[in-house]
C-alpha positions as CSV (number, residue, x, y, z in Angstrom):
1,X,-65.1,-113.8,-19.6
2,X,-61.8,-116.3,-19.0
3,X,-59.1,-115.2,-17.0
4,X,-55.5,-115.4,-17.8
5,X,-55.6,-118.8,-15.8
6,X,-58.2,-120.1,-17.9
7,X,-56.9,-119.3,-21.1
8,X,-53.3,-120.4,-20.1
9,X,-54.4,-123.9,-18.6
10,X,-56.9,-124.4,-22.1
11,X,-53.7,-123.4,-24.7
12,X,-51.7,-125.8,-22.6
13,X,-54.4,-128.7,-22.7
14,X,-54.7,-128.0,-26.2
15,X,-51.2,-129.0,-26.9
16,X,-51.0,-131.6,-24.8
17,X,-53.1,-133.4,-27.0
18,X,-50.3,-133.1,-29.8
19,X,-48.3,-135.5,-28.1
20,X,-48.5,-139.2,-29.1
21,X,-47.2,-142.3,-27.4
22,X,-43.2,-142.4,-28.0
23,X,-42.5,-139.2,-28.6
24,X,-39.7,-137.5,-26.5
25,X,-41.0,-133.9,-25.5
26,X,-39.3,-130.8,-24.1
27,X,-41.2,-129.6,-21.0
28,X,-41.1,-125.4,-21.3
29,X,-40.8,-123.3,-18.2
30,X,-43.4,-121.1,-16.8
31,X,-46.9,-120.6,-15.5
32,X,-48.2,-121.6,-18.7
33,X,-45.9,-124.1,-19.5
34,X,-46.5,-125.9,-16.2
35,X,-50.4,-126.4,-17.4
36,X,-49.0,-128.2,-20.2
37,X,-46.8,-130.5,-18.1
38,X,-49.9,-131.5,-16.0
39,X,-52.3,-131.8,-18.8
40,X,-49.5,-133.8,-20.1
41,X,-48.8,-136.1,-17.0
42,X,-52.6,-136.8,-16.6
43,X,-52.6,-138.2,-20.1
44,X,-49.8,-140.5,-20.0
45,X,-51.8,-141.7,-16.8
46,X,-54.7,-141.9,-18.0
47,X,-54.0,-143.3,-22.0
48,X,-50.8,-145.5,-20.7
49,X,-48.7,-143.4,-23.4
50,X,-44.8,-143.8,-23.5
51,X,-43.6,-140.7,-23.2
52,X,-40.2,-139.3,-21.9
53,X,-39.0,-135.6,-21.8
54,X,-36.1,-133.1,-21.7
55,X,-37.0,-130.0,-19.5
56,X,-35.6,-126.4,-19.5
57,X,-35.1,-125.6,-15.8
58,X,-34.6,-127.1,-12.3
59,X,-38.4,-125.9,-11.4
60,X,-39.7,-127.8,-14.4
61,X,-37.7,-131.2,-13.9
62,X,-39.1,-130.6,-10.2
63,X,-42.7,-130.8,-11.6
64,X,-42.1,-133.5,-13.5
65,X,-40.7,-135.9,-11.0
66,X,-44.0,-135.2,-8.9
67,X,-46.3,-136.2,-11.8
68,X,-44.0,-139.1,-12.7
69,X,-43.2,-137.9,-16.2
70,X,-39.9,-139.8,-17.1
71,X,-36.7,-137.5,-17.9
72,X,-33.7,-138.1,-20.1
73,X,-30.7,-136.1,-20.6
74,X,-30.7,-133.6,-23.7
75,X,-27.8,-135.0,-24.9
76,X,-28.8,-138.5,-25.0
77,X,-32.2,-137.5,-27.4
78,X,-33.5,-135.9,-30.3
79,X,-36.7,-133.9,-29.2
80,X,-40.0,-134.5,-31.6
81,X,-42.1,-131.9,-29.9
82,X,-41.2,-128.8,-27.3
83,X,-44.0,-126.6,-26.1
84,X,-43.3,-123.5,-23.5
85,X,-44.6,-120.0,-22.9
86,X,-43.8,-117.0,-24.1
87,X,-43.8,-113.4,-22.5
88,X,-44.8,-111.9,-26.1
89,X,-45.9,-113.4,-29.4
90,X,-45.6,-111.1,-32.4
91,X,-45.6,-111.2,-36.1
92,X,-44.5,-114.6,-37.7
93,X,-44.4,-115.8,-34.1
94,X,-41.5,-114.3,-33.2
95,X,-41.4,-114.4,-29.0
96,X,-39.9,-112.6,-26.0
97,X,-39.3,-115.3,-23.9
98,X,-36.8,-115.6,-20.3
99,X,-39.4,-113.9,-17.5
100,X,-38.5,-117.4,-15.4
101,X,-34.8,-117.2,-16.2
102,X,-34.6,-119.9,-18.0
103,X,-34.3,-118.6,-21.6
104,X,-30.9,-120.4,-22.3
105,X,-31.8,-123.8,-21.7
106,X,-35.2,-122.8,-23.3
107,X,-33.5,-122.2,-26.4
108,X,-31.4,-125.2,-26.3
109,X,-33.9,-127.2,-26.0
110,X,-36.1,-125.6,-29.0
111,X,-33.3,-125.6,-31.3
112,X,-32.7,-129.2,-30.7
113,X,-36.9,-130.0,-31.1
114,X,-38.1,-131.4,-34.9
115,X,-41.0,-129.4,-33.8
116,X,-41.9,-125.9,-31.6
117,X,-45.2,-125.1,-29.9
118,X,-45.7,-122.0,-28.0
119,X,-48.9,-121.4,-25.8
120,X,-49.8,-118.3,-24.0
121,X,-52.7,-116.8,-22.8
122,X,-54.6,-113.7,-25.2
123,X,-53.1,-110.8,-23.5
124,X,-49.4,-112.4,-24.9
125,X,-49.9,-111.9,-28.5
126,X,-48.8,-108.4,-29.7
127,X,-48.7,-106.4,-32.8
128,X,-44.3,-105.4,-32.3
129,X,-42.4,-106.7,-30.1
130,X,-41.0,-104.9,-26.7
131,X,-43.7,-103.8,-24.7
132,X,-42.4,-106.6,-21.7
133,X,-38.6,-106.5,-21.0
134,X,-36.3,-108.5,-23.5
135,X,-34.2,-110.8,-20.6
136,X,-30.6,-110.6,-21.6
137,X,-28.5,-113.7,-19.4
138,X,-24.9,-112.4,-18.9
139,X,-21.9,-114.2,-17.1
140,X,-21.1,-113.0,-13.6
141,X,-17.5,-111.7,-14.4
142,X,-17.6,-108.0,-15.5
143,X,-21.0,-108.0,-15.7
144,X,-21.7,-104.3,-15.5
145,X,-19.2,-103.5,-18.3
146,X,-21.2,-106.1,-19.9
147,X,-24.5,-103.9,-19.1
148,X,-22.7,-101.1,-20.2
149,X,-21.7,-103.1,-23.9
150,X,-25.4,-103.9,-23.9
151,X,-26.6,-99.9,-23.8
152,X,-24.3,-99.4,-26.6
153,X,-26.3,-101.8,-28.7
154,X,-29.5,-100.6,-27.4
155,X,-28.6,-97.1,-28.4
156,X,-27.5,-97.8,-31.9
157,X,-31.0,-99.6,-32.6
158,X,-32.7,-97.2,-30.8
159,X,-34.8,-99.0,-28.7
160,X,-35.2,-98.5,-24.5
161,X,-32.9,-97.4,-22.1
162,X,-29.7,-99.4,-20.6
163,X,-30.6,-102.6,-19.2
164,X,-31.5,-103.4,-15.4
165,X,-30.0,-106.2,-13.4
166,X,-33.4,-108.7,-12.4
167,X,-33.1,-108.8,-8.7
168,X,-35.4,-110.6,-6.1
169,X,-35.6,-109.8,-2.7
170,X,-32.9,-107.3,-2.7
171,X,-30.8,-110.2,-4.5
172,X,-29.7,-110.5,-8.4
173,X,-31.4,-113.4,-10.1
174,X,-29.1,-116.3,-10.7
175,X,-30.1,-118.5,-13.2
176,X,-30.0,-122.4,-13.4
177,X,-26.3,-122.0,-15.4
178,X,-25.2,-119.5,-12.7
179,X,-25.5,-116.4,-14.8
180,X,-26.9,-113.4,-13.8
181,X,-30.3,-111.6,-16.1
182,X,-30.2,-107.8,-17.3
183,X,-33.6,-106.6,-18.5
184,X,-33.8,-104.4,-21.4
185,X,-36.8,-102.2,-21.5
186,X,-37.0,-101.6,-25.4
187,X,-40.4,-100.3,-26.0
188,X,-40.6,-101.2,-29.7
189,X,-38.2,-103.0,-31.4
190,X,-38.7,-102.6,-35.0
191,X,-35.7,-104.3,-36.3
192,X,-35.8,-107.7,-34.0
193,X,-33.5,-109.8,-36.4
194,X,-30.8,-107.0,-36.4
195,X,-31.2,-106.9,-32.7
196,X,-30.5,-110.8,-31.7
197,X,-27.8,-111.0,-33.9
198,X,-25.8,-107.6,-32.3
199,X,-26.8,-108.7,-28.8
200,X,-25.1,-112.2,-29.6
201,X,-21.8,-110.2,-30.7
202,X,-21.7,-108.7,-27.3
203,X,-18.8,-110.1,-25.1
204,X,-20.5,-111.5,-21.8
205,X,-23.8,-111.8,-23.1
206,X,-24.9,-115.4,-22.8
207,X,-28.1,-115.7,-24.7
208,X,-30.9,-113.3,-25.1
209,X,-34.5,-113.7,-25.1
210,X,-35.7,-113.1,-28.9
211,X,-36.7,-116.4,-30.1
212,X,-37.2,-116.1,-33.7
213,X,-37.6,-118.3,-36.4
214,X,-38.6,-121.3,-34.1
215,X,-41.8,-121.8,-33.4
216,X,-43.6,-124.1,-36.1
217,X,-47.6,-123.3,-34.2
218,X,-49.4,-121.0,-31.6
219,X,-51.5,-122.2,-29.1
220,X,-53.2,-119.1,-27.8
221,X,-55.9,-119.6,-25.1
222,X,-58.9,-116.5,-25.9
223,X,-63.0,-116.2,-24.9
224,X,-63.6,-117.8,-27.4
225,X,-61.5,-121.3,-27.3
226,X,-57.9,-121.5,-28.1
227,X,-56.9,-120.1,-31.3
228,X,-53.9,-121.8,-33.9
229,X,-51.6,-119.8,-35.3
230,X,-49.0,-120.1,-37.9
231,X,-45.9,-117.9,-38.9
């Protein structure tokens, strides 16, 4: 039997193999993500391919350097292909995404890809979304009234309880654009369109972590192999 590792370092080999020589890739964020960037890095080494990339956080761009994969600036570029992690894959490969914080520059990046691929590891894909926390990135000013806004919205879907600032060491997270993360514990949410687009309304609420609609493929690494999906 695999282990998470194993499936997570296969689905990311998998898709590393989607990239050709000129393409400009996004570099996802994440345990998983990071299998891809290697797998990716010993390619370009190996096959000579011209490759250059955008990336979604500080800790990714820092993986990069090391493995020499060249960078550019997103707004110089038009991505061909993203791929990144997810914390959940659901119906029509609709994600929970942000566990490493980095959700807003995540979806920045995928919105500005031709092309999405998510990888993840077996025990990712889900039947409903909401069994790991939705990440919720918030400014620092007001944020508790902000928390409080975000309750309101949790209540009127009916999903979870009121959201919990992510801290780390006794310290709240700050992510790469200086906000702060609230985790919402929803359980089951039934309605996820509904949700994203009443979380958006929220004054203070930066981006959340319900990525639907934009991932084209899944890349999920099983027992068996790595399985394709589709929405």
């Amino acid at each position: 039997m695999s282990t998470p590792d194993d499936q997570k370092r296969a689905a990311g080999e998998a898709a590393a193999k989607l990239v050709e020589s000129g393409m400009i890739v996004g570099l996802g964020t994440g345990s998983t993500a990071a299998w891809f960037v290697r797998a990716l890095a010993d390619r370009m080494q190996a096959e000579k391919l011209d490759v250059r990339a955008v990336t979604t956080s500080q800790a990714t761009t820092a993986l990069a350097e090391v493995l020499g994969i060249p960078l550019l600036d997103l707004n110089q570029v038009e991505i061909d292909l993203t791929v990144d992690g997810a914390d959940e894959v659901g119906p029509g490969l609709s994600l929970i995404k942000g566990a490493g914080a980095a959700l807003l520059r995540e979806k920045l990046v995928w919105e500005a890809s031709r092309r999405c691929v998510v990888i993840a590891d077996a025990a990712k894909r889900v039947a409903r979304l909401g069994k790991r926390p939705l990440p919720i990135e918030v400014v620092r000013f007001g944020h508790e009234s902000t928390a409080l806004r975000i309750s309101d919205v949790l209540a009127e879907y009916d999903v979870g309880v009121g959201p919990r600032l992510r801290l780390k060491d006794n310290e709240a997270v700050v992510t790469d654009e200086g906000h702060l993360i609230y985790d919402a514990f929803c359980g089951t949410i039934e309605a996820p369109a509904l949700l994203a687009d009443a979380l958006k309304c929220v004054t203070g609420v930066v981006e959340h972590g319900l990525f639907l609609d934009l991932a084209d493929e899944a890349l999920i690494g099983t027992d068996d192999g790595v399985e394709r999906l589709t929405p």
